[in-house]
N, C-alpha and C positions, 0 to 999 in steps of 0.2 A: 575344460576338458572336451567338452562337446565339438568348440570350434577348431581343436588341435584333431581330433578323432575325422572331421567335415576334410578339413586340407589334408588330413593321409590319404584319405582316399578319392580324393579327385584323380577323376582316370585320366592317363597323358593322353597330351595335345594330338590329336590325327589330323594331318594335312591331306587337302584333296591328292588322289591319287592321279585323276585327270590331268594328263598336261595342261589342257588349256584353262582349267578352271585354277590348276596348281600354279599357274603363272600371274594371275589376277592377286591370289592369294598373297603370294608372294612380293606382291607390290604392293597392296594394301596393308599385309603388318609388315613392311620392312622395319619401322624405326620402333616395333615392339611394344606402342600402344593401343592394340586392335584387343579385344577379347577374350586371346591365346596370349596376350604378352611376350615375353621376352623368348617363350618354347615357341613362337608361331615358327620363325626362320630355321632352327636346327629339324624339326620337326619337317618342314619342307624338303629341304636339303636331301635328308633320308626317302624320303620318294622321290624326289626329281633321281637323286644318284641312281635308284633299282629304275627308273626308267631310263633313262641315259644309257644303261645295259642291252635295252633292245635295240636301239638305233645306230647305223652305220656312224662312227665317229673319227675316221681317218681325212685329214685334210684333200688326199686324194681320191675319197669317194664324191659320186656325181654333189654337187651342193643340193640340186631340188631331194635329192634323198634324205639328205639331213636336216633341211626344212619342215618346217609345220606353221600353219593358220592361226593361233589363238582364236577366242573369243575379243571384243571388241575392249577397252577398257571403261566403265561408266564413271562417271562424275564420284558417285558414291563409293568408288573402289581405290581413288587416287590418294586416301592414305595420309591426307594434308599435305601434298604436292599441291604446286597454284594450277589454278585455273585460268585459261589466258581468255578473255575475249570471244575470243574465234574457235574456241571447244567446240568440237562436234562428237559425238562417240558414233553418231551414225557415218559420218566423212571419213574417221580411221581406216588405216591402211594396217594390220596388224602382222608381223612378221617377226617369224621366231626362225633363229640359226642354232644350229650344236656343232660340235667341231670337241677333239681330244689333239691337247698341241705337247708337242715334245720340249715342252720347259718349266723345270721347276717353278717353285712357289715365289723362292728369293728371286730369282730372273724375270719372272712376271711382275713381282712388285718394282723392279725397278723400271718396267717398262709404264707399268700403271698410276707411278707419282713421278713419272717425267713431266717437265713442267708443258715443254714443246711436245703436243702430243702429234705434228702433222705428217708424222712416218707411221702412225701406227695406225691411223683413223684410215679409211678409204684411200684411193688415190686422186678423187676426186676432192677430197680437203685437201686446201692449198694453204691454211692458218688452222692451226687448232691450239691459244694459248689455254692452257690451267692453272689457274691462283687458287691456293692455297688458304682458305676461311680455319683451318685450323692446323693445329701441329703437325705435318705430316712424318715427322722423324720419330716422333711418339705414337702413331699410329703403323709407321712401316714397324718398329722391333716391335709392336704389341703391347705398347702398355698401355694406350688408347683404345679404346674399342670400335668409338671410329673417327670419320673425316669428312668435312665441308671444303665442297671446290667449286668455283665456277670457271665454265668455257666460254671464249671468244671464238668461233669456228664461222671461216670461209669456205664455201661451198659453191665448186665450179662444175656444177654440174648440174645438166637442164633449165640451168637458167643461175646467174650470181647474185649470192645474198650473204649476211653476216647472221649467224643467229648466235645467241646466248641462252648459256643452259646452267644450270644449277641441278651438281651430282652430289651426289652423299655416299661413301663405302663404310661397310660395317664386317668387321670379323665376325664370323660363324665357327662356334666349335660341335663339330660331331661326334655322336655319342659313342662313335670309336677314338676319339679327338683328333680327329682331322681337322686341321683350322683352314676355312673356308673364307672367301670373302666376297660380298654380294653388294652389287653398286647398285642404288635407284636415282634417277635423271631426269629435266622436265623442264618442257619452254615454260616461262611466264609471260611470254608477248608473240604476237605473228610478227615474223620475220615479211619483212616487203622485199620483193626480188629490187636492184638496180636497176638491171642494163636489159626490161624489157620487164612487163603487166606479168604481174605472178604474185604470192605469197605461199609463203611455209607454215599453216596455220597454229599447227600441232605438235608437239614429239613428247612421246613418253620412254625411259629404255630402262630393261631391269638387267643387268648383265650379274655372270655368277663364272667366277673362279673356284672348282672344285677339283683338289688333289685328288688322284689314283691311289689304292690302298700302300702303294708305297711310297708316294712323293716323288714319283719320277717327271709325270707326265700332270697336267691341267686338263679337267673336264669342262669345258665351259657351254654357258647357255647367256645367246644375246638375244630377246624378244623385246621388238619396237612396234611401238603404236604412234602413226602417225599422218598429216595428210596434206597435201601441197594445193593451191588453185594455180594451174598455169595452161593454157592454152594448149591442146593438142596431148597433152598428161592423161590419160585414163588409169583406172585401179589396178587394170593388169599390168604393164607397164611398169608403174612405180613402183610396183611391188616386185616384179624383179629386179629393179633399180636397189631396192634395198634388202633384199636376197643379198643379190650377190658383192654390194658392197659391205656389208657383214660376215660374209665369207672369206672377201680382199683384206676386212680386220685382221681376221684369225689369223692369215700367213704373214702380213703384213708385225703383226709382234711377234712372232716366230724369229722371222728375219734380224726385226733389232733388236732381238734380245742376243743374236747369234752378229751382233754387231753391222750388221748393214743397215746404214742411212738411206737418206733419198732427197735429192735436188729443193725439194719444197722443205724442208727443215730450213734455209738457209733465209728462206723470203721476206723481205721486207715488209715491214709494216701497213699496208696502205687502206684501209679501212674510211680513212677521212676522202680520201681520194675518193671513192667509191659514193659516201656519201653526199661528197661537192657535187 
């Protein structure tokens, strides 16, 4: 009796209200074994969404308006994400985008378990394949909760490299039941540039699909922590480098979800080439 009397009254989970602390949060209980359990992510959700309300979220507003800074990601906050090597939290570059896109839930999912993701990434990925580590047909209708994938992604820009990443998406349902969906991502090795002295040391990326109280419209929030060594690169720099190709995201699944492709979906293979 005592210990049924102990769990009625445990008072619910509060997530940081702080963006930048609620973004940490958020990546460290994504997979629901932190402290707060399985309430950490819906608990989030409900303050990211009342914050999301203050900030410009039309794709035609300036992007540095819709941006924000994070805090840095630390070792202890990665949630059992790997750690590659070349971690540094002091070398992070931490960049957070918001953006409100005019497409349903079903139309983003189809966008977000396309195998070929290279129309929806930047335009600066010229490869971005996604395999599938688990069911994604049972995860798209919901009877999964969630999904393992890994990326193969070319990146022509500032310098050419292949990196590989490993995502995880999990349904969120809000305690209006809005069913949300929040992806966490993560190098496990530095990527070495090819075609010229550079590496990609780092990436971390929390992205979050959140319906509008009527399912018309996607609220989203993409924050990346991440940090390159490449010659003539400084923090400012890269950092609008991935501003704004975070921003290029958002229109860029708009687009195909609204059916328009792009040249580089069609690209050949050439990875080994790169590597010879």
């Amino acid at each position: 009796m005592l210990i049924a009397l102990t769990l009625a009254c445990k008072p619910p989970v509060e997530a940081p209200a702080e963006i930048g602390e609620l973004a940490l949060y958020m990546y460290e209980n994504f997979d629901g074994t932190g402290e707060d359990g399985a309430e950490a992510l819906p608990a989030a959700l409900v303050q990211l969404d009342a914050w999301l309300t203050t900030m410009p979220l039309a794709l035609d507003e300036d992007v540095d308006d819709r941006a924000v800074t994070p805090p840095s990601l630390p070792e202890s906050r990665l949630g059992g994400a790997d750690v590659p090597g070349s971690f540094s939290e002091e070398l992070q570059v931490p960049v957070a985008v918001v953006a409100e896109v005019d497409s349903d839930m079903d139309a983003q999912l189809d966008v977000m378990l396309d195998a070929n993701q290279a129309c929806i990434a930047s335009s600066t990925t010229t490869w971005h394949a996604q395999t599938f580590d688990s069911d994604e047909a049972c995860f798209a209708d919901g009877s999964c909760p969630t999904l393992a994938t890994t990326h193969e992604i070319h990146i022509d820009s500032l310098n050419n490299v292949w990196i590989d990443m490993s995502r995880d998406y999990t349904w969120v349902e809000l305690e209006d039941g809005r069913q949300a969906v929040v992806a966490r991502a993560w190098t496990s090795d530095q990527a070495q540039a090819y075609d010229g002295e550079g590496t990609w040391d780092q990436r971390y990326d929390l992205m979050v699909w959140l319906p509008s109280e009527d399912g018309s419209s996607l609220r989203r929030f993409y924050s990346m922590w991440s940090s390159v060594t490449l010659t003539g690169v400084g923090d400012d720099f890269y950092a609008t480098t991935v501003k704004n190709g975070l921003d290029e995201h958002y229109n860029r699944t708009v687009d195909f979800a609204n059916g328009t492709s792009c040249d580089d979906r069609d690209n050949a293979y050439t990875r080994d080439e790169d590597e010879g």
